[in-house]
VEXBATOR-300556 format. One record per residue (C-alpha): residue number from 0; residue in three letters; x, y, z. Coordinates in steps of 0.5 Angstrom, whole numbers. Each point is the difference from the previous one (the first is absolute). Layout:
N
PT num residu    c1    c2    c3
PT NUM    ala     X     Y     Z
...
END
This chain:
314
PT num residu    c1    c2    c3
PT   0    unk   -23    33   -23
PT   1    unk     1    -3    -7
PT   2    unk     2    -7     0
PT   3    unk     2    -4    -6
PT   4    unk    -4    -5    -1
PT   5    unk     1    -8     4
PT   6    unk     5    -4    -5
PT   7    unk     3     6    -2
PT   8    unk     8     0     0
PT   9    unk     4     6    -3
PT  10    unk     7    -1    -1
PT  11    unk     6     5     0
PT  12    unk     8    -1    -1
PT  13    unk     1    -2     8
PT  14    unk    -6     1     3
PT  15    unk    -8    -5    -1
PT  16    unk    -6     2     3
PT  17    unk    -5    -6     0
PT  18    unk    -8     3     2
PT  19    unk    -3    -6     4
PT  20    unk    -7     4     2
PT  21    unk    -5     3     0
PT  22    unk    -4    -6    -3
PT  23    unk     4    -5     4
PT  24    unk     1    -5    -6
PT  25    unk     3    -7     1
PT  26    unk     9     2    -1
PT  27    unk     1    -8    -2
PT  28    unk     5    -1     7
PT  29    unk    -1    -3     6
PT  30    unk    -1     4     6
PT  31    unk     6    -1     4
PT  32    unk     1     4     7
PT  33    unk     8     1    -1
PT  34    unk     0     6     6
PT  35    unk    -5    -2     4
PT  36    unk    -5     5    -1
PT  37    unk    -5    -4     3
PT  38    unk    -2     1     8
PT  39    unk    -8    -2     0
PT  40    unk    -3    -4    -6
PT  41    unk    -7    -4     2
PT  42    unk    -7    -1    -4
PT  43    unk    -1     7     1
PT  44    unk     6     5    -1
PT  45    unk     6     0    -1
PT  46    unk     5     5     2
PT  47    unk     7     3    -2
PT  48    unk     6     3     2
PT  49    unk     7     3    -4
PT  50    unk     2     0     7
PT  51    unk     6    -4     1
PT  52    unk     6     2     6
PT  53    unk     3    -6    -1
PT  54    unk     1     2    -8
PT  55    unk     4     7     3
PT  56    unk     4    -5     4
PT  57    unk     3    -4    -5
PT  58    unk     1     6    -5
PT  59    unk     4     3     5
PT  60    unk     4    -7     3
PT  61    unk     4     0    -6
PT  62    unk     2     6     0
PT  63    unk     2     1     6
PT  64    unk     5    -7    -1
PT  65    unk     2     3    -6
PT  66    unk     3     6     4
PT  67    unk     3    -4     5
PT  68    unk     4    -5    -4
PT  69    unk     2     5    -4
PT  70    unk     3     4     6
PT  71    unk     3    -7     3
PT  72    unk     3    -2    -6
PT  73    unk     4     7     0
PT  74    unk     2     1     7
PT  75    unk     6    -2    -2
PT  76    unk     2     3    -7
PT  77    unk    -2     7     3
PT  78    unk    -3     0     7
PT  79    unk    -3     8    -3
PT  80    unk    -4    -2    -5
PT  81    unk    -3    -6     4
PT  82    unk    -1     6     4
PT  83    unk    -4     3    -5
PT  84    unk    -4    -6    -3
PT  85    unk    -3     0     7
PT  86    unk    -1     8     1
PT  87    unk    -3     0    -8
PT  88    unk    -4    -7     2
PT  89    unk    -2     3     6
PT  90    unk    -3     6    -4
PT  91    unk    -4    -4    -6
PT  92    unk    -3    -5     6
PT  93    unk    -3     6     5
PT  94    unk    -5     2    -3
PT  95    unk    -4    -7    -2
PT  96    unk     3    -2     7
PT  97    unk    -4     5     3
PT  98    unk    -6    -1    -4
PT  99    unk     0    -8     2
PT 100    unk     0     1     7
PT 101    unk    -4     7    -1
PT 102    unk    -6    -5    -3
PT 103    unk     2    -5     5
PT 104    unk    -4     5     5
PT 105    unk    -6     3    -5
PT 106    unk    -6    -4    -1
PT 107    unk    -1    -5    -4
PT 108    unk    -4     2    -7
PT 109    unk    -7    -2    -1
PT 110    unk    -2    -6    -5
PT 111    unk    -3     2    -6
PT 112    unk    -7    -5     0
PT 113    unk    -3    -4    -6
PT 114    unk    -7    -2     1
PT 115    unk    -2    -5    -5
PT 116    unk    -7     0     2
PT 117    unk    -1     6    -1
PT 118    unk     5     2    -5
PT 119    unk     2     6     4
PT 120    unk     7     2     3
PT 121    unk     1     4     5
PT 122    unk     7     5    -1
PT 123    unk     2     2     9
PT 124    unk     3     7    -1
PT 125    unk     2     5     6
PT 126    unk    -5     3     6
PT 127    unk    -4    -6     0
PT 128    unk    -2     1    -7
PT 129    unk    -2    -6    -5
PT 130    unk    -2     0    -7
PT 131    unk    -5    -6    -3
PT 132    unk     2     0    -7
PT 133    unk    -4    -5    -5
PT 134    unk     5    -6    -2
PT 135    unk    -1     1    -8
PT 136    unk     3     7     1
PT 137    unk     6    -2     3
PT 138    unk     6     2    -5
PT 139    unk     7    -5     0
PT 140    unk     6     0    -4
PT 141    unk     7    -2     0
PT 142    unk     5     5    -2
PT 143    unk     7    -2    -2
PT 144    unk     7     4    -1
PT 145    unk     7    -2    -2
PT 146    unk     6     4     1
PT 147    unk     7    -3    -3
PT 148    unk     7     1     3
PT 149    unk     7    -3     0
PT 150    unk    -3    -4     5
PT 151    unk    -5    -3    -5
PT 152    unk    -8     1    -1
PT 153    unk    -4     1     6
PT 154    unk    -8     0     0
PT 155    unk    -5     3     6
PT 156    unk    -7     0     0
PT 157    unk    -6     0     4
PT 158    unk    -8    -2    -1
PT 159    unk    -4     6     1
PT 160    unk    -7     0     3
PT 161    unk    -4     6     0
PT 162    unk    -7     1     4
PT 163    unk    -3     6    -2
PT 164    unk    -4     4     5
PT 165    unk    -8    -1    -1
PT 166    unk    -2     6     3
PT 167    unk    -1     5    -6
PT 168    unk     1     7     5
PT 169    unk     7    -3     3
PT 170    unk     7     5    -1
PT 171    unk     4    -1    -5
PT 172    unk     5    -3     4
PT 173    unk    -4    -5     3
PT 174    unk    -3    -3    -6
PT 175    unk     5    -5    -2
PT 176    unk     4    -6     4
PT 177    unk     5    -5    -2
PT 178    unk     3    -5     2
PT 179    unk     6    -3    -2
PT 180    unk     4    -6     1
PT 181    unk     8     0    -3
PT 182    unk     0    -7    -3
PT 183    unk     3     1    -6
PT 184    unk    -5     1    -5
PT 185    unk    -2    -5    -6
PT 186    unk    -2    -7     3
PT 187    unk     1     1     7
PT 188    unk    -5     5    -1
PT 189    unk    -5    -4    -3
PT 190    unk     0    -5     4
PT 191    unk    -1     5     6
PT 192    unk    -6     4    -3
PT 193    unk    -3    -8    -1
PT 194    unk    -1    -1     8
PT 195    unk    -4     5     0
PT 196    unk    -4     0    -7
PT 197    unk     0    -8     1
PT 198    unk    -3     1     7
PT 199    unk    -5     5    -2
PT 200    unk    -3    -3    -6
PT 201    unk     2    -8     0
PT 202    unk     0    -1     8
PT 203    unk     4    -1     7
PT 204    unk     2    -7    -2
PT 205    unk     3     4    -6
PT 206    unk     5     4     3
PT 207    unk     6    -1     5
PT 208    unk    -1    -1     7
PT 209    unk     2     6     5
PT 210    unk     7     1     1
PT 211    unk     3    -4     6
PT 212    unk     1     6     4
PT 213    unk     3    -3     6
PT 214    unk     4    -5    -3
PT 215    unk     7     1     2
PT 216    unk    -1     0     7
PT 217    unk     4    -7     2
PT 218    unk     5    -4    -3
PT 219    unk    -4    -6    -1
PT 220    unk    -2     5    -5
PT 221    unk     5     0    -3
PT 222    unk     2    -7    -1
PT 223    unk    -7    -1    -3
PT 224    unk     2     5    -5
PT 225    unk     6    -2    -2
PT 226    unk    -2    -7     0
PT 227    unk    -6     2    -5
PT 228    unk     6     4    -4
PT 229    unk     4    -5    -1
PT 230    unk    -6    -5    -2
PT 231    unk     2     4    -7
PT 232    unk     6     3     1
PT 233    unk     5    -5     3
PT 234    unk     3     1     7
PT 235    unk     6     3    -3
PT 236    unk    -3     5    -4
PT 237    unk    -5     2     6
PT 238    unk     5     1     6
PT 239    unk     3     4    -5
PT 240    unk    -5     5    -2
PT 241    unk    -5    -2     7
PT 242    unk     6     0     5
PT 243    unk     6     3    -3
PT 244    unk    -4     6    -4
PT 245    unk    -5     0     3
PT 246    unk     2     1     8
PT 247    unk     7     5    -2
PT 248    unk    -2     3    -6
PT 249    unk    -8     2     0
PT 250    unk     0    -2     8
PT 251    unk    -6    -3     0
PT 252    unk    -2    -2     7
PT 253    unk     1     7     1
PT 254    unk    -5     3    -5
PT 255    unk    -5    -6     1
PT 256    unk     1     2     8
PT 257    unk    -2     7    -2
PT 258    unk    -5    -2    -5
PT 259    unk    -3    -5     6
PT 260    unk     1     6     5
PT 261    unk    -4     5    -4
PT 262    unk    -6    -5    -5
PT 263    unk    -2    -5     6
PT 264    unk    -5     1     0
PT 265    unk     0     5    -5
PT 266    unk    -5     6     1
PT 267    unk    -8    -1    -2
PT 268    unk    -5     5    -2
PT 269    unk    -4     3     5
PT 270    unk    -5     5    -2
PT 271    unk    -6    -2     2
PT 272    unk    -3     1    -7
PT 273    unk     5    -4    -3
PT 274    unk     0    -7     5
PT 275    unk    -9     1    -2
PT 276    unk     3     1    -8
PT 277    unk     5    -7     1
PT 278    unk    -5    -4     3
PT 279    unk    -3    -6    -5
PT 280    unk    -6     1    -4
PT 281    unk    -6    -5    -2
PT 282    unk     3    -2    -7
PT 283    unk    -6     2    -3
PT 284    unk     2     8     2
PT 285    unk     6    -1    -3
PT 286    unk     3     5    -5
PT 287    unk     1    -2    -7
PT 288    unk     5     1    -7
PT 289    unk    -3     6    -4
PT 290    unk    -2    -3    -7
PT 291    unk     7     4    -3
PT 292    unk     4    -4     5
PT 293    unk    -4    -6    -1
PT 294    unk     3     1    -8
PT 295    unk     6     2     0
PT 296    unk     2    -6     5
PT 297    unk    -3    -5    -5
PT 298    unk     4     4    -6
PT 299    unk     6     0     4
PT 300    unk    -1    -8     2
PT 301    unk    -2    -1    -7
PT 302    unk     8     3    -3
PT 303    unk     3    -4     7
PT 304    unk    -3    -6    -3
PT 305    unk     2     1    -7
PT 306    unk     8     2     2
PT 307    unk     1    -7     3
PT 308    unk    -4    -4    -5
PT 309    unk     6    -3    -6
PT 310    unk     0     2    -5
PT 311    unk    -3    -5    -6
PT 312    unk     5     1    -6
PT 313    unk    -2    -6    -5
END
């Protein structure tokens, strides 16, 4: 599969695609976990997830007020279109509905694992199959699209990244995997793809740290969260968005609780090969940059720097 060039970005009228890898170069953001994809991160691995239940639930939340307002508001101009907005509500929801409390009962999917040392990740897929895919191979984009309406201009994107197959004799259909994380594109992308291009060739201590998997679990918790809020926002801003949004209109305890339910801990690797694949190795053994990585990130740091240098114009 041919991919466009690291640094690469092809825009049209309402859509951008921006090309990170393969020759996983320097984007010039700050990694950031904003949708806690991190579950694992130590000195030899680190493993990622788009797996998020919690995220479904506060897609869902809103909507399911939305109708429920509508129809209460209503019930006394016309009791059979308060009705109606319940039965159409009903309608539109059953099918994520049903698919939430479906993934409620089906295991939890696999992480993806970047090992540093040995430059490698390993890709689960289905029946026990792994594919071990070296790191510089590895493709990843942001893909972005806009659409306006009355409403205004709305964007959506994702950050894509592909892991080809290294078995030359694999079917057609098993050649190629992606995952995709819908962050919006752009920015948010960059900064996601950078915890694991900073982990693999800057270091752990790089990298954000695993996403608090259990949090949410105590009201202390809460406090604590909100108290670290209100540091930045102010109290009245954070009981706002924190208690009043948060809690009615995304109902967090109960995304959090079913993230807590389904992610601690979250599920670990277990092919007797890989467990051997993810132990640490002496330093000396350790896999290193290929020379054309080693010159595209010394080109690409060397442009980082020239743009944030002033501009001197006596």
């Amino acid at each position: 599969m041919s991919t466009p060039p690291a640094g690469t970005t092809k825009k049209r009228l309402f859509s951008r695609n921006d090309y990170f890898a393969p020759l996983p170069i320097p984007t010039g953001r700050k990694p950031s976990d904003v949708l806690n994809i991190i579950w694992r991160k130590n000195e030899v691995f680190l493993d990622i997830s788009n797996y998020s239940i919690g995220s479904a639930v506060m897609v869902m939340w809103p909507m399911v007020m939305v109708f429920l307002a509508i129809s209460y508001f209503t019930r006394n101009l016309n009791s059979d279109i308060s009705q109606n907005i319940l039965i159409f509500g009903s309608i539109i929801m059953a099918p994520g509905v049903f698919f939430l409390i479906l993934g409620l009962f089906r295991e939890t999917p696999l992480p993806v694992r970047f090992n540093r040392q040995r430059r490698e990740v390993c890709v689960p897929r289905a029946d026990g199959e792994y594919w071990i895919v070296p790191w510089e191979s590895v493709t990843a984009a942001a893909t972005q699209h806009s659409s306006v309406s009355q409403a205004g201009r709305t964007t959506m994107g994702l950050l894509i990244i592909g892991f080809e197959n290294p078995d030359p004799q694999a079917k057609d259909d098993n050649n190629h995997f992606s995952l995709g994380v819908n962050c919006g594109g752009g920015t948010t992308a960059m900064a996601l793809w950078e915890c694991m291009r900073s982990y693999m060739e800057i270091g752990p201590d790089a990298a954000p740290e695993a996403a608090a998997l259990n949090a949410g679990g105590s009201l202390r918790y809460y406090i604590d969260y909100m108290s670290d809020k209100a540091k930045t926002r102010g109290w009245i801003l954070t009981l706002l968005w924190e208690g009043v949004l948060g809690v009615f209109i995304f109902n967090a305890p109960l995304a959090q609780y079913l993230q807590r339910k389904k992610l601690n801990p979250p599920p670990d690797l277990t092919y007797p090969a890989i467990i051997e694949w993810s132990k640490p190795l002496p330093p000396e053994q350790w896999a290193k940059r290929s020379p054309e990585l080693e010159a595209a990130i010394a080109k690409r740091e060397a442009e980082l720097t020239a743009q944030t240098q002033p501009t001197d114009n006596t």
